[in-house]
N, CA, C and O atoms as a GROMACS GRO file, in nm:
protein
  392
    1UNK      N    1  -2.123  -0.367  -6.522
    1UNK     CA    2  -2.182  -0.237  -6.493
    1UNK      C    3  -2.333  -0.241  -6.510
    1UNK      O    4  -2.412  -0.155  -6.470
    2UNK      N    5  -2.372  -0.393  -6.599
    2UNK     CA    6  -2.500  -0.405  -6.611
    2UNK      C    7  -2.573  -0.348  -6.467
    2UNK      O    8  -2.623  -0.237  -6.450
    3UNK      N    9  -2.561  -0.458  -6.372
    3UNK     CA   10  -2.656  -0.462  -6.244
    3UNK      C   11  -2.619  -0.311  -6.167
    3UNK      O   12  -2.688  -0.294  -6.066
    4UNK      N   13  -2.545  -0.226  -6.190
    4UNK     CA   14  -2.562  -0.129  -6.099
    4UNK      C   15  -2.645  -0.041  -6.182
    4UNK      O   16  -2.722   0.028  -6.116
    5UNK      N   17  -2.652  -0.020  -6.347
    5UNK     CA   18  -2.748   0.062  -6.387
    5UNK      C   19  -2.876   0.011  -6.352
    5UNK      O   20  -2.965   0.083  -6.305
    6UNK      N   21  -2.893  -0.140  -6.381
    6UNK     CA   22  -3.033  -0.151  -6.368
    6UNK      C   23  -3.062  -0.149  -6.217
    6UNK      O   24  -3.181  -0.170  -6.190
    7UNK      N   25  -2.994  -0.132  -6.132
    7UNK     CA   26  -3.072  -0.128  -5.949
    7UNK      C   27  -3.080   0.070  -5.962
    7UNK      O   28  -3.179   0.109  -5.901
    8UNK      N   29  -3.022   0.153  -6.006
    8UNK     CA   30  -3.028   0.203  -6.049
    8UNK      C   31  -3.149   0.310  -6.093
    8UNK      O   32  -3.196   0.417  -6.056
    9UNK      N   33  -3.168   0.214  -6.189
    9UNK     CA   34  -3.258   0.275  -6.257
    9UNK      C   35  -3.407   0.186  -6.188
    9UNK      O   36  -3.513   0.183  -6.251
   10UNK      N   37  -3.393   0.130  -6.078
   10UNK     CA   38  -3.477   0.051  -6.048
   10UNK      C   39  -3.552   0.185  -5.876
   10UNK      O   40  -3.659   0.234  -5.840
   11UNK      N   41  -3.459   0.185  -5.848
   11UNK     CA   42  -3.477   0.272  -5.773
   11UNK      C   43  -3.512   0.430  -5.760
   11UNK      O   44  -3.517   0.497  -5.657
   12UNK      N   45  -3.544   0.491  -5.950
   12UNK     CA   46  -3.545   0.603  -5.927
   12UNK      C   47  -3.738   0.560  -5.980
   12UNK      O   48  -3.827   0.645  -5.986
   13UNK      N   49  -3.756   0.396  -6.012
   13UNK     CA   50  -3.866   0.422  -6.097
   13UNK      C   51  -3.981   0.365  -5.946
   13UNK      O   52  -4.104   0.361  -5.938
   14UNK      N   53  -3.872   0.326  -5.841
   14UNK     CA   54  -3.926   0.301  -5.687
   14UNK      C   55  -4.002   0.438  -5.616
   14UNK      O   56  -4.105   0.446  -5.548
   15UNK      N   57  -3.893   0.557  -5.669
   15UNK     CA   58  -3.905   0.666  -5.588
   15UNK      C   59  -4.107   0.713  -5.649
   15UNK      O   60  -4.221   0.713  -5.601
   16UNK      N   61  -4.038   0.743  -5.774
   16UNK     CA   62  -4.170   0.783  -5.822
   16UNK      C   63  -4.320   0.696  -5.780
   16UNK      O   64  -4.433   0.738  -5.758
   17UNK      N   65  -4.267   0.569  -5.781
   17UNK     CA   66  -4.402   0.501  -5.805
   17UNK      C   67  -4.471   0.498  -5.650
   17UNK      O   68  -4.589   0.466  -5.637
   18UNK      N   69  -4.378   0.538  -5.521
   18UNK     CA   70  -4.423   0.527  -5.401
   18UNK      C   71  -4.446   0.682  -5.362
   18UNK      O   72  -4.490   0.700  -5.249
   19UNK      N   73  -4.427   0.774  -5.424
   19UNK     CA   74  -4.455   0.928  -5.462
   19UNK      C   75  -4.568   0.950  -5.485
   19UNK      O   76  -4.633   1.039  -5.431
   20UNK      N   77  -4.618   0.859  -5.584
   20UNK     CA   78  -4.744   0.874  -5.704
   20UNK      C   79  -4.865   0.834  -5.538
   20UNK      O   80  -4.957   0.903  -5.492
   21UNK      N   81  -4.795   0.663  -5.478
   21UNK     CA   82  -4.897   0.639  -5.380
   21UNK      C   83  -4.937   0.652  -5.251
   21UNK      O   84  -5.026   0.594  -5.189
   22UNK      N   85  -4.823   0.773  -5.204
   22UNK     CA   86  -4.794   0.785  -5.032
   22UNK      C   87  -4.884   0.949  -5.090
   22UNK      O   88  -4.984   0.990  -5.033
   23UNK      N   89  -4.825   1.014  -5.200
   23UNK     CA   90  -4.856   1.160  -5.185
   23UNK      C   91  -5.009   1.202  -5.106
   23UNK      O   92  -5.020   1.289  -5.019
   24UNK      N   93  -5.087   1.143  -5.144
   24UNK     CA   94  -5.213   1.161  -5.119
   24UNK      C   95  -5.271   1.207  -4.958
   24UNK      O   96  -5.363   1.270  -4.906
   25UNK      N   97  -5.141   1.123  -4.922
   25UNK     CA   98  -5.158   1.101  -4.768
   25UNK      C   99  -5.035   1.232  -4.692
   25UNK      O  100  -5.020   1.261  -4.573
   26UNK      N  101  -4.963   1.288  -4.815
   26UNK     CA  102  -4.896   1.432  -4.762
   26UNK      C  103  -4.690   1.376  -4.758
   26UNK      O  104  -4.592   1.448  -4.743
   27UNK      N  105  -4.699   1.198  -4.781
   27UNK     CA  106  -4.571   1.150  -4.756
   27UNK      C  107  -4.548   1.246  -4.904
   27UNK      O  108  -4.626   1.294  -4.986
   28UNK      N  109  -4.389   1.246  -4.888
   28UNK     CA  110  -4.308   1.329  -5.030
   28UNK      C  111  -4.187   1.212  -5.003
   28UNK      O  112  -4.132   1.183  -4.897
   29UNK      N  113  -4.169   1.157  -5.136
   29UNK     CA  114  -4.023   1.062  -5.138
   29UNK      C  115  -3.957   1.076  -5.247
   29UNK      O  116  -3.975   1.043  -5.364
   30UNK      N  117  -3.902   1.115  -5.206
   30UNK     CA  118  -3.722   1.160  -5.304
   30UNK      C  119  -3.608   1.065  -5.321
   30UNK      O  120  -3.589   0.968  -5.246
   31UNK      N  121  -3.538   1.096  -5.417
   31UNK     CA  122  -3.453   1.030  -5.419
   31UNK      C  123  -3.286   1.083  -5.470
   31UNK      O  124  -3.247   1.115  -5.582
   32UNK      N  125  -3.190   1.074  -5.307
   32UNK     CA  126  -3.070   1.167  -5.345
   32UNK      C  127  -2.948   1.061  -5.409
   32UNK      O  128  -2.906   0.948  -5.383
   33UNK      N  129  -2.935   1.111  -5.454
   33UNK     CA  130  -2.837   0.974  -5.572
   33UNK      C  131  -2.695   1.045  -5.557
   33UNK      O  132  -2.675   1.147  -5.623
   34UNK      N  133  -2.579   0.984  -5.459
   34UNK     CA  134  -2.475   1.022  -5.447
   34UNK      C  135  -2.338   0.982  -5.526
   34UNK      O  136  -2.286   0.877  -5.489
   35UNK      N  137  -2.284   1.042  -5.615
   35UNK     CA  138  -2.166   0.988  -5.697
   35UNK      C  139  -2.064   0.940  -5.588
   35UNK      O  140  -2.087   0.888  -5.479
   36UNK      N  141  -1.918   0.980  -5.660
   36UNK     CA  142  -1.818   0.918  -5.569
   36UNK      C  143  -1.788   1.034  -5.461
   36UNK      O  144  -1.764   1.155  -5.469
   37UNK      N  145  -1.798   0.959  -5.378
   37UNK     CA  146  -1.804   1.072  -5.224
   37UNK      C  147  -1.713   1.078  -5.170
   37UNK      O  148  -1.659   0.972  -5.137
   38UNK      N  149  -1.650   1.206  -5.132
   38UNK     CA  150  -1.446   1.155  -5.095
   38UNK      C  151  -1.496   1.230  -4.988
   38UNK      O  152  -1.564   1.332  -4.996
   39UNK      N  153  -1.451   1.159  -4.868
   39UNK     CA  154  -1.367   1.002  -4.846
   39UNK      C  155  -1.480   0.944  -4.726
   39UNK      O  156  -1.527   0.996  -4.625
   40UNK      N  157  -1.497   0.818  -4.786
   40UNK     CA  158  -1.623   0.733  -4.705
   40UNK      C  159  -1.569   0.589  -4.704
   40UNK      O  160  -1.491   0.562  -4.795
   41UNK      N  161  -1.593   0.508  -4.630
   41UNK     CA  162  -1.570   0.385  -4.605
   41UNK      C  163  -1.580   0.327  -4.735
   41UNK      O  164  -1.534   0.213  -4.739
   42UNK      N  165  -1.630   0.377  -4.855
   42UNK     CA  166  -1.654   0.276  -4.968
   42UNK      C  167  -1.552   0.336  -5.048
   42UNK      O  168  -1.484   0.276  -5.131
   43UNK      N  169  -1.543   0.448  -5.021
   43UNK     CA  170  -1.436   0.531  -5.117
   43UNK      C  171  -1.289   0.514  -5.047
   43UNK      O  172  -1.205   0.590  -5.095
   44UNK      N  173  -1.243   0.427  -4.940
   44UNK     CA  174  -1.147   0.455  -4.878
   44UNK      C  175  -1.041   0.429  -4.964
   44UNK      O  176  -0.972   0.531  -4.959
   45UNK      N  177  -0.986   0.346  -5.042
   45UNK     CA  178  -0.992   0.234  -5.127
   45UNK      C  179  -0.927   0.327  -5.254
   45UNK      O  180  -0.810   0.301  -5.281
   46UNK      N  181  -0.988   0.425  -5.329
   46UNK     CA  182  -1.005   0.548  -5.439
   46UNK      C  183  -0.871   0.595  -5.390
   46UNK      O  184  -0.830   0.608  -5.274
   47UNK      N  185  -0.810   0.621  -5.515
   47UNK     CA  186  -0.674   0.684  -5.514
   47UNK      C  187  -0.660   0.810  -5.535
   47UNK      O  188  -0.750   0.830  -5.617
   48UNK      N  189  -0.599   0.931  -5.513
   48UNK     CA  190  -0.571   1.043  -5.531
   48UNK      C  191  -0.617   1.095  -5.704
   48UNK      O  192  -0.673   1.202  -5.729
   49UNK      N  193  -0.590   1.022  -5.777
   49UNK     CA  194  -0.579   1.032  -5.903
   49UNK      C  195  -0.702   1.018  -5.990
   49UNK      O  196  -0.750   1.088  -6.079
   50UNK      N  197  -0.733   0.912  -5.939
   50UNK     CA  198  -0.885   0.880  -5.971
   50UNK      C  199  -0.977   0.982  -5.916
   50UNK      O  200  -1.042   1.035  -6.006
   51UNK      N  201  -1.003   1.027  -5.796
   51UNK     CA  202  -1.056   1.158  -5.744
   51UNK      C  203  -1.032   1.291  -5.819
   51UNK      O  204  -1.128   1.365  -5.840
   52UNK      N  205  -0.882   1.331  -5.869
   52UNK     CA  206  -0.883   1.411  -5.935
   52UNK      C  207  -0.938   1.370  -6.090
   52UNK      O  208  -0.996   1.467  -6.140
   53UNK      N  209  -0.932   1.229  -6.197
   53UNK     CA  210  -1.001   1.214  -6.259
   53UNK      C  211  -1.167   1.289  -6.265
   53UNK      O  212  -1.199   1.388  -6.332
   54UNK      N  213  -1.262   1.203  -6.168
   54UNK     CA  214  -1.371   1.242  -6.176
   54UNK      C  215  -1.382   1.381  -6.132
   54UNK      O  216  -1.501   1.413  -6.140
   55UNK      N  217  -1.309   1.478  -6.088
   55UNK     CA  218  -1.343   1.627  -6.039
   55UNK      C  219  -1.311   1.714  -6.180
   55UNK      O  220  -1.344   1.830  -6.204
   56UNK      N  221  -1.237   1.622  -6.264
   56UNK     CA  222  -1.170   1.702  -6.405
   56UNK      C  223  -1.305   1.693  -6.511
   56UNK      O  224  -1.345   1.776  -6.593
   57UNK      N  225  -1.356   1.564  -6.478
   57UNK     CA  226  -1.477   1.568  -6.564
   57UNK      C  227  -1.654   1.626  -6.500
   57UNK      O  228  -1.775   1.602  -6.508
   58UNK      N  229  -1.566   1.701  -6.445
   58UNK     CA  230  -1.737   1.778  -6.347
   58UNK      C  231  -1.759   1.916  -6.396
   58UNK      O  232  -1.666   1.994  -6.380
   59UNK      N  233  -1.886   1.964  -6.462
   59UNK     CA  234  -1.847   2.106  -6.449
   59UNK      C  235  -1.810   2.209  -6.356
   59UNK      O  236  -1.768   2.315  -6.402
   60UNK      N  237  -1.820   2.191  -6.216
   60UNK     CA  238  -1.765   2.244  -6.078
   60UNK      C  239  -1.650   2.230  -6.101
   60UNK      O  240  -1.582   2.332  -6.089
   61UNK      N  241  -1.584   2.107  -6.141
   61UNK     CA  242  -1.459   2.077  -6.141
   61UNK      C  243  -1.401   2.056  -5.985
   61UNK      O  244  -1.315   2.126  -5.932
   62UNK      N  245  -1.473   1.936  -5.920
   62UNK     CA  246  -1.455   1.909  -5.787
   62UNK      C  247  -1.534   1.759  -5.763
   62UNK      O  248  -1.615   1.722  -5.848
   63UNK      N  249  -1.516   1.705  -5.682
   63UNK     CA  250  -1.522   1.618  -5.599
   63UNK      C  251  -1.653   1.602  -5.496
   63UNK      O  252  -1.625   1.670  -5.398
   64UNK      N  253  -1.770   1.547  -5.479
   64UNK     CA  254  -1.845   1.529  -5.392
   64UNK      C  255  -1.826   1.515  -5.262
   64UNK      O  256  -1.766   1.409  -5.246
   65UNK      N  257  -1.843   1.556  -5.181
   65UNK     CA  258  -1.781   1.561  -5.013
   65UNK      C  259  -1.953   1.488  -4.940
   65UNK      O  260  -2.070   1.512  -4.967
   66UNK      N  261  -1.905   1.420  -4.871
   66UNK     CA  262  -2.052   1.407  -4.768
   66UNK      C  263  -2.100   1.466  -4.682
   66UNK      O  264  -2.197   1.429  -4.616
   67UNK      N  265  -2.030   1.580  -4.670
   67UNK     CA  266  -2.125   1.713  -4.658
   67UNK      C  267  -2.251   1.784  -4.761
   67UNK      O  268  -2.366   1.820  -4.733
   68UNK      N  269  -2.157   1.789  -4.918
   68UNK     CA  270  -2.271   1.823  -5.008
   68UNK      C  271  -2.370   1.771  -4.980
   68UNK      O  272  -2.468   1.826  -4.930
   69UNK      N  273  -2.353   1.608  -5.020
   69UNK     CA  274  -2.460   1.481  -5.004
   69UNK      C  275  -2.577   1.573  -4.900
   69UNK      O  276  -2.682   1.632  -4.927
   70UNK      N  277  -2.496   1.550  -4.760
   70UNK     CA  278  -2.579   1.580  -4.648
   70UNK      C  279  -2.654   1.693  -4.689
   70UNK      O  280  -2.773   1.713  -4.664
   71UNK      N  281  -2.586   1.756  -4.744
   71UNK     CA  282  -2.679   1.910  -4.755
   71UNK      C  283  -2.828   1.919  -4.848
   71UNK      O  284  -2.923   1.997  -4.846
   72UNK      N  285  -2.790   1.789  -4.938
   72UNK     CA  286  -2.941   1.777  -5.012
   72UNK      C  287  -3.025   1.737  -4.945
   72UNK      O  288  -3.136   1.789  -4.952
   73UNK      N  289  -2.996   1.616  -4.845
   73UNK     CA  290  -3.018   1.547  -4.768
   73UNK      C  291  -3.137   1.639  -4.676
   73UNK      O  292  -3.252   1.597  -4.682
   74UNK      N  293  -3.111   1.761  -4.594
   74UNK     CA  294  -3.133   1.854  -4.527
   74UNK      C  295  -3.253   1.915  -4.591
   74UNK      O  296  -3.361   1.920  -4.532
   75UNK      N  297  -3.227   1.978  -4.754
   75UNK     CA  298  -3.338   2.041  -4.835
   75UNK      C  299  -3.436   1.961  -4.858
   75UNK      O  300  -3.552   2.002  -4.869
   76UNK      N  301  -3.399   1.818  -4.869
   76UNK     CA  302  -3.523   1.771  -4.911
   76UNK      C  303  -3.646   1.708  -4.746
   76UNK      O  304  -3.750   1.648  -4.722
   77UNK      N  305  -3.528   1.780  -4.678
   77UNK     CA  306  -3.618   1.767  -4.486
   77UNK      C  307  -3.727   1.897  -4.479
   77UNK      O  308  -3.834   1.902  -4.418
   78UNK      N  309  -3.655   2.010  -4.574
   78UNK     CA  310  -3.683   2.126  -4.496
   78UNK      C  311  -3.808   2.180  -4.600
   78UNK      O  312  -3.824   2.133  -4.713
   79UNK      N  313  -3.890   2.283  -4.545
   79UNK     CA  314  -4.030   2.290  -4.598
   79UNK      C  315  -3.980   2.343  -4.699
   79UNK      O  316  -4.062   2.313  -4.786
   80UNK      N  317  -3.860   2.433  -4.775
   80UNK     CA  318  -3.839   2.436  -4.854
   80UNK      C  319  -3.872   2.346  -4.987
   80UNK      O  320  -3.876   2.406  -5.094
   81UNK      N  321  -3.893   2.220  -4.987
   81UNK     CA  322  -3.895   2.109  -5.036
   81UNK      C  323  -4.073   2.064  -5.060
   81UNK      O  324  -4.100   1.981  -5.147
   82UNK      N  325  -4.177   2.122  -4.982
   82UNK     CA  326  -4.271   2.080  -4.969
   82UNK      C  327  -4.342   2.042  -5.108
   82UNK      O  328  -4.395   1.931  -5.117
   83UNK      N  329  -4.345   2.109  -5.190
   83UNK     CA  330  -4.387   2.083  -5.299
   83UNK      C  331  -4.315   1.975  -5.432
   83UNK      O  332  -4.360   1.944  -5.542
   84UNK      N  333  -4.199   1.943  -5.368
   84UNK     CA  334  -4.096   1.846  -5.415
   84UNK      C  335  -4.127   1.649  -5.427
   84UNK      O  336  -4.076   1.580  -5.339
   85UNK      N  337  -4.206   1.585  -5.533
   85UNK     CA  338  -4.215   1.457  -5.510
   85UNK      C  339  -4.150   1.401  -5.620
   85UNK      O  340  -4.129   1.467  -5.721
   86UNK      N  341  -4.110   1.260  -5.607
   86UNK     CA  342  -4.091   1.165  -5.705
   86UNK      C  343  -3.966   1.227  -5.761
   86UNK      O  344  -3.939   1.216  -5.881
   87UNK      N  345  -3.890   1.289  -5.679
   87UNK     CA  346  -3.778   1.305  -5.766
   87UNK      C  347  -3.680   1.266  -5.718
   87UNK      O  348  -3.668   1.229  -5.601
   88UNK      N  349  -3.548   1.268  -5.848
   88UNK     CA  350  -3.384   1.188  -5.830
   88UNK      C  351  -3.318   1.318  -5.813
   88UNK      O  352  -3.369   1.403  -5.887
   89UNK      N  353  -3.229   1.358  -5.746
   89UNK     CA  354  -3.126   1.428  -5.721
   89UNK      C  355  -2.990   1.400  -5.741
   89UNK      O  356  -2.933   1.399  -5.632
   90UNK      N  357  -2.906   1.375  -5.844
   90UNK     CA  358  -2.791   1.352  -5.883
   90UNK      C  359  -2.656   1.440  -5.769
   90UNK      O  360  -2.627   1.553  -5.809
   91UNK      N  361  -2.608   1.410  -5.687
   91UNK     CA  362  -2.518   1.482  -5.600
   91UNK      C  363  -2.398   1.467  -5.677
   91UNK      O  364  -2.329   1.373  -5.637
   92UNK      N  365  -2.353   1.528  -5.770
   92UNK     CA  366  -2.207   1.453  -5.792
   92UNK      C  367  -2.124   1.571  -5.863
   92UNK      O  368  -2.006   1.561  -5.895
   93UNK      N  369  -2.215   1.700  -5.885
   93UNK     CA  370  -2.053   1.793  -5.946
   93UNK      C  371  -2.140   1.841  -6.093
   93UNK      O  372  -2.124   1.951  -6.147
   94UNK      N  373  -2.203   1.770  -6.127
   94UNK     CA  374  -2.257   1.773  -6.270
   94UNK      C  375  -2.249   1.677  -6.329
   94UNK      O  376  -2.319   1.675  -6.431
   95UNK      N  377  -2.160   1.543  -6.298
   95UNK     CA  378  -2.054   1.454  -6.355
   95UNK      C  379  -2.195   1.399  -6.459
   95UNK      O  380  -2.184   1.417  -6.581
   96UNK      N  381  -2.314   1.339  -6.408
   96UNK     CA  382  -2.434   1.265  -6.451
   96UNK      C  383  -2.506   1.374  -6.518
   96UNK      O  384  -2.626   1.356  -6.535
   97UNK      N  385  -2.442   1.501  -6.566
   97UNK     CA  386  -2.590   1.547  -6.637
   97UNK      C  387  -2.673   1.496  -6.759
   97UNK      O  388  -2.596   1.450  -6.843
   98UNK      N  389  -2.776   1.490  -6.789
   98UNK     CA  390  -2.799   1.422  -6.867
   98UNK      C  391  -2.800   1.517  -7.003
   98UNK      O  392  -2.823   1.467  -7.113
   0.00000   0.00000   0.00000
């Protein structure tokens, strides 16, 4: 589980640091960080059970769809967002709060 925290955590310290050096120029880079996403080619695989696992430990008490995903996806397009840099977006239910 080592190498997936550290790419991970490698990538949220990517977001910021190309945030800190595009901003200037008006780029904004975010970063949407998707948990387990039912049902996607990677998730095909994920059993009924296990899905209801991780939706039991969410405060929503549900499941990530790739629609949600998409939908952050969208906010962080839309001028809504303009003032939005260097940040991680956890998509997953609550499951990652810190």
């Amino acid at each position: 589980y080592y190498d997936y925290n550290t790419t991970k955590a490698a990538l949220v310290g990517l977001t910021r640091n190309l945030a800190k050096e595009l901003g200037p120029q008006g780029i904004r880079v975010n970063l949407v960080a998707g948990g387990l996403l039912e049902k996607t080619d990677a998730s095909s695989l994920t059993t009924p059970e296990v899905f209801g696992f991780v939706a039991d430990g969410t405060p929503l008490r549900k499941t990530t769809t790739v629609n949600d995903f998409a939908e952050a996806c969208v906010y962080f397009a839309a001028r809504a967002s303009d003032a939005v840099t260097g940040q991680s977006l956890s998509i997953d239910g609550g499951l990652t709060m810190p």
